[in-house]
N, CA, C and O atoms as a Tripos MOL2 file, in Angstrom:
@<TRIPOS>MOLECULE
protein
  176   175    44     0     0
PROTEIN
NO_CHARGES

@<TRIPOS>ATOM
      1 N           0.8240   -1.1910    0.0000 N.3       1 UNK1
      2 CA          0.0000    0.0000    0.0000 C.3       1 UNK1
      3 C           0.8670    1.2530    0.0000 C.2       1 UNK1
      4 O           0.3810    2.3430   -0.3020 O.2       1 UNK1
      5 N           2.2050    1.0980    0.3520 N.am      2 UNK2
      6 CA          3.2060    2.0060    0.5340 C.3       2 UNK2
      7 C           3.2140    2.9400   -1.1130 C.2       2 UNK2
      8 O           2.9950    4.0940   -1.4820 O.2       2 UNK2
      9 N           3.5850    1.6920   -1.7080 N.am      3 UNK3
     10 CA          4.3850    1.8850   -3.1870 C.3       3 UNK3
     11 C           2.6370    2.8650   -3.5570 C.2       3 UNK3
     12 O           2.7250    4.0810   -3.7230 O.2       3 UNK3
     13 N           1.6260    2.3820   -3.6190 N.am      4 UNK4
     14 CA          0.5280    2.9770   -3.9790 C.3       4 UNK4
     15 C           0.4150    4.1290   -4.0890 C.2       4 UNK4
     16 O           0.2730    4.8020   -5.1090 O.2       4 UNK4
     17 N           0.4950    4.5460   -2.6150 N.am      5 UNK5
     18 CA          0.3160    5.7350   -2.0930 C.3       5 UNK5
     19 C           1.4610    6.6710   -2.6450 C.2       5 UNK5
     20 O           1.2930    7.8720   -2.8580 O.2       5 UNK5
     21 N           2.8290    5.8840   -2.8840 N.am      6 UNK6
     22 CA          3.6050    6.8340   -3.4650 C.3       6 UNK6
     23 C           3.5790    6.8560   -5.2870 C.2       6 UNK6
     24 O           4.1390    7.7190   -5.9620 O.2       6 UNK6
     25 N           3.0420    6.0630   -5.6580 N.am      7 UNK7
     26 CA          3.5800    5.8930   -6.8700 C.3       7 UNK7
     27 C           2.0190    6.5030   -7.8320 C.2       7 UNK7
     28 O           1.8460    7.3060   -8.7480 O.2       7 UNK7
     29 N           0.9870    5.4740   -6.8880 N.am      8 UNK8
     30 CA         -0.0680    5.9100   -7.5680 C.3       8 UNK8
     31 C          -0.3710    4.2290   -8.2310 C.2       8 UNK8
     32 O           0.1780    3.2160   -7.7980 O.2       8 UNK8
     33 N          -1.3270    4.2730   -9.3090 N.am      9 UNK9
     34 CA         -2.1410    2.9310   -9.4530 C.3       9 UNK9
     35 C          -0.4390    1.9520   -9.8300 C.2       9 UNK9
     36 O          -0.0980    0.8990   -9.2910 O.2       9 UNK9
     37 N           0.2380    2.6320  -10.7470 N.am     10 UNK10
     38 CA          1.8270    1.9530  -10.8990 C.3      10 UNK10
     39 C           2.7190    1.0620   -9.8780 C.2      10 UNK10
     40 O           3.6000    0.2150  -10.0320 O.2      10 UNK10
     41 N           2.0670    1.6600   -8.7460 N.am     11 UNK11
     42 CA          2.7080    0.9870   -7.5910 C.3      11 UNK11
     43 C           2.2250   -0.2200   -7.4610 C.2      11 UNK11
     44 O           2.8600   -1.0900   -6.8650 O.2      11 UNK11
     45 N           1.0540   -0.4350   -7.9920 N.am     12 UNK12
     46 CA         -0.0480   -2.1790   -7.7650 C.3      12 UNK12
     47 C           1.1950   -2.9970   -8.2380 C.2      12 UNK12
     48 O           1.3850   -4.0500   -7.6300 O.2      12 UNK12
     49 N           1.8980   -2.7330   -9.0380 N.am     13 UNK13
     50 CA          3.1870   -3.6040   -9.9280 C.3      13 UNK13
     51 C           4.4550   -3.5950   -9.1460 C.2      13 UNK13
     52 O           5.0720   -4.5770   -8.7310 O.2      13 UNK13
     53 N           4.8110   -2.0660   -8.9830 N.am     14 UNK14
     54 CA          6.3080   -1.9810   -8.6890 C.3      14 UNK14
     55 C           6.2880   -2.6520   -7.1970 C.2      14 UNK14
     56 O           7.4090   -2.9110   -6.7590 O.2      14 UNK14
     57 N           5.3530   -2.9220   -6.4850 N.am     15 UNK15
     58 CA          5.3430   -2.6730   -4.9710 C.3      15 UNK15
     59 C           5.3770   -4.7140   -4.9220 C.2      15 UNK15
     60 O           6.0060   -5.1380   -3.9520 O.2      15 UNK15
     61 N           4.8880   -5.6020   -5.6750 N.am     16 UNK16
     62 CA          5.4780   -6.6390   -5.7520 C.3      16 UNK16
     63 C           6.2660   -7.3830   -6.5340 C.2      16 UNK16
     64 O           6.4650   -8.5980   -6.5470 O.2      16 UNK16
     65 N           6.7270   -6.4370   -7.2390 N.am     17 UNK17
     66 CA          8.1460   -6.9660   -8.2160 C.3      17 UNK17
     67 C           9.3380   -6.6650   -7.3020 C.2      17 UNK17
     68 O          10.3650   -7.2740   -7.6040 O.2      17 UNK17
     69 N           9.3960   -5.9610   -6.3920 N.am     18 UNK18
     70 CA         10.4270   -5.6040   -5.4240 C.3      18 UNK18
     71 C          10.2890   -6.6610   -4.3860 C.2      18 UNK18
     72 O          11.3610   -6.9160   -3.8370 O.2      18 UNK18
     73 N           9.1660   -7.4140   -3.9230 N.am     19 UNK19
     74 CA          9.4100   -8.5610   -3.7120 C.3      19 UNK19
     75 C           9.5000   -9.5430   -3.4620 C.2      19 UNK19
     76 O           9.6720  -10.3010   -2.5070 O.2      19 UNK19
     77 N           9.2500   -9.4790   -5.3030 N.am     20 UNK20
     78 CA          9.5060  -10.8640   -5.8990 C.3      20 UNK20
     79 C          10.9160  -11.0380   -5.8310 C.2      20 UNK20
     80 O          11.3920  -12.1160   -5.4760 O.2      20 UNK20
     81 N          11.5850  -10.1130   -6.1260 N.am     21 UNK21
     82 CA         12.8380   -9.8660   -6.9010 C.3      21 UNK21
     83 C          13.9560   -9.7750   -5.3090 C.2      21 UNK21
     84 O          15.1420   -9.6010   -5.5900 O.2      21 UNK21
     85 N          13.7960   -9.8270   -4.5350 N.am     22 UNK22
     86 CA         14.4920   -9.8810   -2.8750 C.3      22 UNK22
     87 C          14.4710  -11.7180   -2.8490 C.2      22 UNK22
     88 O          15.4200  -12.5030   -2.8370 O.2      22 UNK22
     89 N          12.9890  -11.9710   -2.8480 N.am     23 UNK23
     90 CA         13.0730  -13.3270   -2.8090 C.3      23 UNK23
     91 C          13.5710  -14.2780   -3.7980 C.2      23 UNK23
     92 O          14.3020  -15.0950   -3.2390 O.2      23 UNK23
     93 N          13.4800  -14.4510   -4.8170 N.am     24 UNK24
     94 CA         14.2350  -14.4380   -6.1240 C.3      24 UNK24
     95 C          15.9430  -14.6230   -5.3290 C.2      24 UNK24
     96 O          16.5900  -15.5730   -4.8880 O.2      24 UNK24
     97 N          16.1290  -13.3470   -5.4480 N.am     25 UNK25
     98 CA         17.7240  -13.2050   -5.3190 C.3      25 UNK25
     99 C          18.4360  -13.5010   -4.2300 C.2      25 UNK25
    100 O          19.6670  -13.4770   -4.2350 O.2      25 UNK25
    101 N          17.4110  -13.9430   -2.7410 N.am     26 UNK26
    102 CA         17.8640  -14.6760   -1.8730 C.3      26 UNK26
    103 C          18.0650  -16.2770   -2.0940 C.2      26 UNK26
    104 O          19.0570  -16.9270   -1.7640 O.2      26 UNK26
    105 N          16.5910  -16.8780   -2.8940 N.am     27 UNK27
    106 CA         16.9550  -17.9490   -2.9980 C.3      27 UNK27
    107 C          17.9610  -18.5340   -3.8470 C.2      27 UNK27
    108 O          18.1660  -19.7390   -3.6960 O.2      27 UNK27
    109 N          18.8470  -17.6960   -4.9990 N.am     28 UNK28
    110 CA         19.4950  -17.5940   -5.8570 C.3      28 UNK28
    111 C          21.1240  -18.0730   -5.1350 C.2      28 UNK28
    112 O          21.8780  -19.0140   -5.3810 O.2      28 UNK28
    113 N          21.1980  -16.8820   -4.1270 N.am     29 UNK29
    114 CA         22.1950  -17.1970   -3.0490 C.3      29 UNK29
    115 C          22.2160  -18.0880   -2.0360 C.2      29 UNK29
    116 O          23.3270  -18.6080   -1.9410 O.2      29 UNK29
    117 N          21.6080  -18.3870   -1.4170 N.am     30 UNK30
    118 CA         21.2000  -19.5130   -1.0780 C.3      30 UNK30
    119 C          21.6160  -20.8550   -1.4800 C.2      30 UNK30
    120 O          22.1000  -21.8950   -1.0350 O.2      30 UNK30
    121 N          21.2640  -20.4090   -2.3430 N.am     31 UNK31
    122 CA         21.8230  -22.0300   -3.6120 C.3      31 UNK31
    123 C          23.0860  -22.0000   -4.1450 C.2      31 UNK31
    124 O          23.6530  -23.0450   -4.4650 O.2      31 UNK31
    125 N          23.6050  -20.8930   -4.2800 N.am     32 UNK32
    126 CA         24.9140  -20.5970   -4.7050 C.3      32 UNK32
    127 C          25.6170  -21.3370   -3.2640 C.2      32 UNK32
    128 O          26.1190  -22.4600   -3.3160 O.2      32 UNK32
    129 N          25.5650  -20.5950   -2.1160 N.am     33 UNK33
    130 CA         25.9270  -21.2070   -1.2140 C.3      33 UNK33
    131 C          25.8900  -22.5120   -0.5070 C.2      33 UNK33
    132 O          26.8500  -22.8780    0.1710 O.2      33 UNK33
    133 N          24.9220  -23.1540   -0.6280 N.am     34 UNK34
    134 CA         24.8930  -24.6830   -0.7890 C.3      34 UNK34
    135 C          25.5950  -25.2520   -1.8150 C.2      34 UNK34
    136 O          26.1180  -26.3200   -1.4990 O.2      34 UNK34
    137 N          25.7840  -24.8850   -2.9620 N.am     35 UNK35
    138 CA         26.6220  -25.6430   -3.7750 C.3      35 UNK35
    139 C          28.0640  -25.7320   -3.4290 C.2      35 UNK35
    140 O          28.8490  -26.6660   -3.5950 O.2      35 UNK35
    141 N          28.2580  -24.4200   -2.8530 N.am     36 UNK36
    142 CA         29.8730  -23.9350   -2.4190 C.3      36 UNK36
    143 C          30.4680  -24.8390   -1.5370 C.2      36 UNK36
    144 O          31.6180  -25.2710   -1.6210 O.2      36 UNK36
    145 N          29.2130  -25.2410   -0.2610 N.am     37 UNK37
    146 CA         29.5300  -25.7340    0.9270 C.3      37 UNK37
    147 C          29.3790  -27.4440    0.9260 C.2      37 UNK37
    148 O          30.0240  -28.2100    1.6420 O.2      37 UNK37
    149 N          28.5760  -27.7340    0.1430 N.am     38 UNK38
    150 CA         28.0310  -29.0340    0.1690 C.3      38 UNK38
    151 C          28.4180  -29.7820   -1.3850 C.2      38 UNK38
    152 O          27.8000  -29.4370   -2.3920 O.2      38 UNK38
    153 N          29.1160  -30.4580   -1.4170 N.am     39 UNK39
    154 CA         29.4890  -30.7540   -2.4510 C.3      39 UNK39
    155 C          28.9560  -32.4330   -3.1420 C.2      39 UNK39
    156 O          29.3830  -33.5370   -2.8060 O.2      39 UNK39
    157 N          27.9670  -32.1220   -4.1190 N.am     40 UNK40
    158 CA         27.6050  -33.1460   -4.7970 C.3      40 UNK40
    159 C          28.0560  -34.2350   -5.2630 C.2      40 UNK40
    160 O          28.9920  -34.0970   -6.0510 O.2      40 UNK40
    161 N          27.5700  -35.7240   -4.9610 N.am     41 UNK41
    162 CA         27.9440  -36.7070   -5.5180 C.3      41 UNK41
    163 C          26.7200  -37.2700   -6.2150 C.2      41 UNK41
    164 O          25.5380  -37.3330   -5.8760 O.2      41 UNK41
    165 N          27.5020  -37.7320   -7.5000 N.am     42 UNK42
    166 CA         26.3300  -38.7210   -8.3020 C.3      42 UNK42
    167 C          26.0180  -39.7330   -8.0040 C.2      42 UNK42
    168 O          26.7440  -40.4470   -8.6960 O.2      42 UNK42
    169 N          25.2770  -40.4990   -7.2970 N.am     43 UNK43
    170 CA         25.1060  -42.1390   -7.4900 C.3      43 UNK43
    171 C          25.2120  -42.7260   -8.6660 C.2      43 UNK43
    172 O          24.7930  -42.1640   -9.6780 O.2      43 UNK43
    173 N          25.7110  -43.7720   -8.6940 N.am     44 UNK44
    174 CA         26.1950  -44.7630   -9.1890 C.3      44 UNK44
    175 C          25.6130  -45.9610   -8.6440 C.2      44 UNK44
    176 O          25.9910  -47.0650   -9.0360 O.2      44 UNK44
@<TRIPOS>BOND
     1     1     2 1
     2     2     3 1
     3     3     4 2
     4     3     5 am
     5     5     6 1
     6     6     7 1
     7     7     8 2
     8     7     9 am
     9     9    10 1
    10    10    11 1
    11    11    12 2
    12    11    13 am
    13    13    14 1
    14    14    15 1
    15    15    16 2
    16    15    17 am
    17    17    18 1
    18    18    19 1
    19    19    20 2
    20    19    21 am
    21    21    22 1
    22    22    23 1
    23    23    24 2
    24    23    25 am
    25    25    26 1
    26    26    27 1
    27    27    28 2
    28    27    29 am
    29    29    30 1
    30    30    31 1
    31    31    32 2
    32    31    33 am
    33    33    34 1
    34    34    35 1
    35    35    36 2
    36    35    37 am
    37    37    38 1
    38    38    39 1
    39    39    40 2
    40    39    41 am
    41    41    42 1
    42    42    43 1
    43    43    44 2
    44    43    45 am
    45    45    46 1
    46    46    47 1
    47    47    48 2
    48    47    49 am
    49    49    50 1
    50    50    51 1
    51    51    52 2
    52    51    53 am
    53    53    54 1
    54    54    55 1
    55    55    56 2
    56    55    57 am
    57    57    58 1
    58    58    59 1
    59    59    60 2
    60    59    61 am
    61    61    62 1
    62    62    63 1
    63    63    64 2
    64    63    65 am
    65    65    66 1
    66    66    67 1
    67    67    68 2
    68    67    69 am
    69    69    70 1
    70    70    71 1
    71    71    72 2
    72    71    73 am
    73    73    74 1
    74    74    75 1
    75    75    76 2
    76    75    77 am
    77    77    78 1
    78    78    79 1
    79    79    80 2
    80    79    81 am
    81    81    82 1
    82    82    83 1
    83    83    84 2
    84    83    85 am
    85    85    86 1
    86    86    87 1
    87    87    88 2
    88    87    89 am
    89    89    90 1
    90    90    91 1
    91    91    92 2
    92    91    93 am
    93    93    94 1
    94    94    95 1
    95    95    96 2
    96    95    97 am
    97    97    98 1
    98    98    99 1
    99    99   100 2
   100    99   101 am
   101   101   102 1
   102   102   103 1
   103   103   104 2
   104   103   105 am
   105   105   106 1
   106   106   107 1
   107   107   108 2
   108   107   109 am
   109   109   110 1
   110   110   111 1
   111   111   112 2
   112   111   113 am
   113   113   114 1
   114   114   115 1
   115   115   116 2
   116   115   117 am
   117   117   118 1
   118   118   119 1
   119   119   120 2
   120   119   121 am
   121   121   122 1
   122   122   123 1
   123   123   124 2
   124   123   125 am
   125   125   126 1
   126   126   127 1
   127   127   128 2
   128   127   129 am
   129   129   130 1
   130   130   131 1
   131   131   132 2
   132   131   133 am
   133   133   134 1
   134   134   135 1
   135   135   136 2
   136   135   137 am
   137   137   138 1
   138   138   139 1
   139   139   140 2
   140   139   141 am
   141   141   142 1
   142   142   143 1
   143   143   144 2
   144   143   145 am
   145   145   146 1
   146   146   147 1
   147   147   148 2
   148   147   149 am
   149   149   150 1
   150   150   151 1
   151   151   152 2
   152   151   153 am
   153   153   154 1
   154   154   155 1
   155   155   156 2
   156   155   157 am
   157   157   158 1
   158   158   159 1
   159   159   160 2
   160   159   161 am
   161   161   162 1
   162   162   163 1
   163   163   164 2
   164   163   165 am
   165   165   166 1
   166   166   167 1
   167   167   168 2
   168   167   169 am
   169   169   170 1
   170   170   171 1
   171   171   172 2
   172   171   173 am
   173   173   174 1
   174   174   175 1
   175   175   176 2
@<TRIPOS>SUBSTRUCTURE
     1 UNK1         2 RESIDUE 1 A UNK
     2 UNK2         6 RESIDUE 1 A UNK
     3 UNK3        10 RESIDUE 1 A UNK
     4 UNK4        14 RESIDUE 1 A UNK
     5 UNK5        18 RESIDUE 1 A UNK
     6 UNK6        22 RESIDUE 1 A UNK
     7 UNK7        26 RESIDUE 1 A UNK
     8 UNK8        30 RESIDUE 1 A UNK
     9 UNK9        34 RESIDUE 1 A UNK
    10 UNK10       38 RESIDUE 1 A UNK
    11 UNK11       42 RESIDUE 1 A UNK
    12 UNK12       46 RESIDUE 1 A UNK
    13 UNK13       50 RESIDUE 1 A UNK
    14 UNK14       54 RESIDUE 1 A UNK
    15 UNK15       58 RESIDUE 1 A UNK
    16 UNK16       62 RESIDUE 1 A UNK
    17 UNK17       66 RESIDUE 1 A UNK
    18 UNK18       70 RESIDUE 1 A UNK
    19 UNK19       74 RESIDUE 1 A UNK
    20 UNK20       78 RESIDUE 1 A UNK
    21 UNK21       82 RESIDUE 1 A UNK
    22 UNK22       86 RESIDUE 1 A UNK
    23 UNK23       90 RESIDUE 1 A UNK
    24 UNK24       94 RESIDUE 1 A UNK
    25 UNK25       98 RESIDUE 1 A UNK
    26 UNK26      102 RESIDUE 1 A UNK
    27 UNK27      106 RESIDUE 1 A UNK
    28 UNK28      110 RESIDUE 1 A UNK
    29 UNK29      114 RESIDUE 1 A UNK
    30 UNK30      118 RESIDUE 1 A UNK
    31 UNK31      122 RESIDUE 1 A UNK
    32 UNK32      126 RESIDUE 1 A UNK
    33 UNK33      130 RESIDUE 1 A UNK
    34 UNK34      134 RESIDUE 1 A UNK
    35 UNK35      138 RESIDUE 1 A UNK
    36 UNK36      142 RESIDUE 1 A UNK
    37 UNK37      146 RESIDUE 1 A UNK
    38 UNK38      150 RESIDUE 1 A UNK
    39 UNK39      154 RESIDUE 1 A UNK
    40 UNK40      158 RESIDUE 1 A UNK
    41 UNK41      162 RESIDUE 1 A UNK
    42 UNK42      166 RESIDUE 1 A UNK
    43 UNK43      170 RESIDUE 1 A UNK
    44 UNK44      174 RESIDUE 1 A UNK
């Protein structure tokens, strides 16, 4: 309601693409970091 109030009807968009885009880019890292730390084996 923030983005609304500042942006106007535009904000209905910008106000959850900001976040989408936090969550997005946490889970992004996240995973980056599990790969770093935890290192995959294939079964066989």
């Amino acid at each position: 309601m923030k983005e609304v109030d500042k942006v106007g009807f535009l904000g209905v968009f910008t106000g959850g693409i900001k976040g989408i885009a936090a969550t997005v880019s946490s889970a992004i890292l996240f995973g980056y970091l599990m790969a770093i730390f935890f290192n995959p084996k294939t079964k066989v």
